[in-house]
N, C-alpha and C positions, 0 to 999 in steps of 0.2 A: 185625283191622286190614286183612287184605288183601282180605276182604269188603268194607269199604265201598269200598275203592279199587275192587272188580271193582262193583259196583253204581252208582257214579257213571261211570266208563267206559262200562255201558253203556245211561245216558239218553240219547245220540244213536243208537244202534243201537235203541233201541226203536221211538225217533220215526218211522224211516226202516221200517222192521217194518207200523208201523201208515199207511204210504203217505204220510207228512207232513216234511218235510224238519223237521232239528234247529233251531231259533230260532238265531239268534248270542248272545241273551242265554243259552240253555240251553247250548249247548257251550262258551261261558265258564263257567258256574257248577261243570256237570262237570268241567273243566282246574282251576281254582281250587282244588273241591274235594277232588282227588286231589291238589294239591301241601300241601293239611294234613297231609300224612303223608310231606314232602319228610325228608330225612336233616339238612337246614341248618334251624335255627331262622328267620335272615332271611328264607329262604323263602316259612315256614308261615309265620311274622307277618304278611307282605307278602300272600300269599292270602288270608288271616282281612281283613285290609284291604280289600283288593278287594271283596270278597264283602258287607262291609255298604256299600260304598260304590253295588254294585247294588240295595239296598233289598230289596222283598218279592220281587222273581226270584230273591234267594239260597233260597227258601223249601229249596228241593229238599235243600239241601247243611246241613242242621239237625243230620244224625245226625252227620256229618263235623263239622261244629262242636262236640255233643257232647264227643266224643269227645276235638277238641283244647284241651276246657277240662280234662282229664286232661294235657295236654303236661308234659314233662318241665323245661321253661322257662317261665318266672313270665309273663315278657311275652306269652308267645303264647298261655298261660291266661286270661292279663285280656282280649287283643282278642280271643277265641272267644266269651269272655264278654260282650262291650260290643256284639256282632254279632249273637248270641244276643239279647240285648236290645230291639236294632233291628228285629227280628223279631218279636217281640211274642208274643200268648198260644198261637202254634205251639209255643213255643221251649219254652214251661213245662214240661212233664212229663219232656222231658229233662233239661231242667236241675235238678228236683225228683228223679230217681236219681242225679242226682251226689251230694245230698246223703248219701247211705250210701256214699261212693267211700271208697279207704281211705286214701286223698293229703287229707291236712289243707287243702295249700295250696288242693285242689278245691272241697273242702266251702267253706271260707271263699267262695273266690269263686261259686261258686253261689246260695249264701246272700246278698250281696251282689248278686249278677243278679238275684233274686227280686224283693229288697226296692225296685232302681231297675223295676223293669215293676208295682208298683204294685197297685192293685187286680185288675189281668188275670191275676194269678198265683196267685190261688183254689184253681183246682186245687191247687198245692203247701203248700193248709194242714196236710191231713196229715204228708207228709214234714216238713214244717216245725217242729210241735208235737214230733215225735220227735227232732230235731237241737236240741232245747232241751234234752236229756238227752247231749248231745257230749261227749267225752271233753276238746274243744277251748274253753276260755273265748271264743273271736273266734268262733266256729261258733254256740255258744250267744246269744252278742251280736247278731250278725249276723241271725240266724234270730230273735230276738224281733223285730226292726227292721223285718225283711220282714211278720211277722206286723201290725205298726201299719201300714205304707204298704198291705197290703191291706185293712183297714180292717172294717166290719162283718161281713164272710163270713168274718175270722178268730176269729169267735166261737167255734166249739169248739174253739180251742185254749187258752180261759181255765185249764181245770185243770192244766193243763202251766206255764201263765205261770205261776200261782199257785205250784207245787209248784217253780219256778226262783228265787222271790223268795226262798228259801232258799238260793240257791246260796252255794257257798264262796268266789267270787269278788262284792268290793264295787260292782263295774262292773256286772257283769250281775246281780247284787240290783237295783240301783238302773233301769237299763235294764228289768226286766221291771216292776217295778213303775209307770213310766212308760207303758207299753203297757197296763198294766192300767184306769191313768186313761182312757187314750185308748176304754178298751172301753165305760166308762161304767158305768150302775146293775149291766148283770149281772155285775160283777169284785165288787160288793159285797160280796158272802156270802164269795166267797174271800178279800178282804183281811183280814174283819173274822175270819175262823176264824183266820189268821197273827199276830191279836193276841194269841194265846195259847200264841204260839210259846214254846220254851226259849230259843232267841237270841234276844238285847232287842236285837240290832243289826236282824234281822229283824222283829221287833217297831217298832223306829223308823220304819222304811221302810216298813211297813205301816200305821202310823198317820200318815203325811208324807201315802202316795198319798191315802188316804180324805181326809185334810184335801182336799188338790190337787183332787178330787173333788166337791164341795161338796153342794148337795142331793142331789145324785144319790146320795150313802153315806148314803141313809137307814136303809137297810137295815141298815147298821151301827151304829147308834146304842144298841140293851142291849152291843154287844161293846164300843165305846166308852167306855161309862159303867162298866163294869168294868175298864176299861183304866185309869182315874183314877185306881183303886187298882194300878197296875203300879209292882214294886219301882223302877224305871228312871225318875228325874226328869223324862228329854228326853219317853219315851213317855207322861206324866201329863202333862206340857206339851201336846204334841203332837196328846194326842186329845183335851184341851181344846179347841183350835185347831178342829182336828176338826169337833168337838161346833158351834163358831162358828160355821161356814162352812156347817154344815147346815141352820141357820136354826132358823126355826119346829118344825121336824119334830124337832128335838132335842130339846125340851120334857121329855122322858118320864127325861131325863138331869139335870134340876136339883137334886134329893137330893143325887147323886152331886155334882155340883159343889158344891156348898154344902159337903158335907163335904171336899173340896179344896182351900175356901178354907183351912180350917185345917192343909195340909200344911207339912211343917217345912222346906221349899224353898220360897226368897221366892219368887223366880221363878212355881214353880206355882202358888200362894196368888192373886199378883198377875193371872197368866192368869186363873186361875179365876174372880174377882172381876168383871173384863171381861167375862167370856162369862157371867155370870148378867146383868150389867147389859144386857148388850145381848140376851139374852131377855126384855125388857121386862115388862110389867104380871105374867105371870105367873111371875117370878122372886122379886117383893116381899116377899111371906113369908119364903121363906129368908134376903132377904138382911137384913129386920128382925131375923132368928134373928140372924144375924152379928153385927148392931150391938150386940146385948146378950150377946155372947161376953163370957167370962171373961178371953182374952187379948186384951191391950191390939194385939196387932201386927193380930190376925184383925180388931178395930174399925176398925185405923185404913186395913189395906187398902179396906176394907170402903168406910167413909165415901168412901175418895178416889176409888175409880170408880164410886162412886153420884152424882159432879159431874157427870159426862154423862148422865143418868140422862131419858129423858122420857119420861112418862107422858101418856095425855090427859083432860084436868079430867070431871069426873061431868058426867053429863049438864045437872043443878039447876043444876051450877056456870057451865058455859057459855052457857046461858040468861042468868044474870044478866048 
């Protein structure tokens, strides 16, 4: 601590060293900087203040900012943090070692500093993927959040997302699976391997994102169609849905559906029946299978969402 104070102290004594008189903006940012480390909270608040209100002149006083996103007091954590922000993709790598600070409150608001600076915060994908393994559910939350607002360069952090859509907490299940949408086709493979998870709540939520996901889980489509058979109603539902939203590329999944009309949950039967009809011309076979089922209920699903049903007439026909 009293390094940094003796380090900002002496940015005027350099300037004057090197034959150039101190800026007035420079020996405020030094004054400023040294009162983050005042004994009074209102203080350090009041300087954290100042200092983003000087814009990118505060550049110099990053580590002293650092440092009081560590503060002892909540408020003068958030405006180190919101300054740090102001500051833009300088701030990052400090702010990306807070994330292993041993102050919870830090971690959270670092992780929150990341995720408002956006794409500029790249660098902090690493630390970021590893604070998805926090001991903290808000640090975890947090830290997937940053990973979406930085966008495509948080791509290597999918195996991390993926390995959190397990987490013990229903919040950040759902939050990371949410970023996994946002990754696009490459979360694929990782959502559709969590269809075969032992938790069918994790299983829901992996079959939710891939619906959410639409063409782009095509890659999921054999873990889907085995999914149809999942003990868990919602997740036969689900990755019907799924299957739906996949479109054309789903195709190679009609077996599996056809035999899910015949599930002993109306509900699924019902979905099912939908998403072969609206696989169009080459769902027909199976769904003629249907109509000459032995059980009255599988004909009668059957018939009633083959009403929306259209096909386009043979070539001979449309001629005429």
């Amino acid at each position: 601590m009293l390094l940094c104070v003796s380090v900002f102290a002496a940015w005027p004594a350099q300037a004057r060293a090197a034959g150039q008189p101190a800026s007035p903006a420079s020996l405020a940012v030094a004054a400023l900087a040294e009162r983050l480390h005042d004994e009074d909270a209102a203080v350090r608040e009041a300087a954290a203040t100042a200092l983003k209100a000087l814009g990118p002149e505060a550049g110099p006083a990053i580590p002293a900012l650092v440092a009081a996103v560590r503060d002892r007091d909540g408020y003068v954590r958030g405006t180190a943090a919101r300054v740090l922000v102001r500051l833009g993709p300088a701030a990052v790598p400090g702010l990306a070692g807070l994330l292993g600070d041993d102050n919870v409150g830090t971690r959270r608001v670092a992780a929150e500093a990341l995720r408002v600076l956006g794409p500029s915060a790249a660098p902090a994908v690493p630390a970021l993927a590893r604070a998805l393994a926090d001991q903290d559910a808000t640090v975890r939350e947090n830290s997937a959040n940053a990973l979406k607002a930085i966008g495509p360069e948080a791509a290597p952090a999918i195996p991390a997302l993926v390995a959190l859509v397990r987490d013990r907490d229903g919040c950040v299940r759902g939050t990371a699976a949410r970023v996994l949408v946002f990754m696009g086709a490459a979360a694929a493979p990782g959502l559709a391997g969590l269809l075969g998870d032992g938790n069918f709540e994790v299983r829901r939520v992996a079959a939710e994102a891939l619906r959410a996901m639409g063409p782009s889980a095509a890659a999921a489509v054999p873990a889907l169609a085995r999914a149809l058979a999942d003990e868990d109603a919602t997740v036969r539902e689900t990755a019907s849905r799924a299957l739906d939203k996949i479109g054309p590329d789903a195709q190679a999944a009609i077996p599996a559906l056809v035999t899910v009309v015949r599930d002993h949950d109306g509900y699924v039967r019902a979905t099912a029946a939908r998403v072969l009809v609206a696989m169009g011309p080459a769902a027909v076979p199976g769904l003629a299978e249907l109509l000459a089922d032995k059980d009255v209920e599988v004909r009668r699903i059957t018939a009633d969402a083959m009403r929306v049903l259209r096909l386009e007439p043979a070539a001979g026909q449309a001629a005429r």
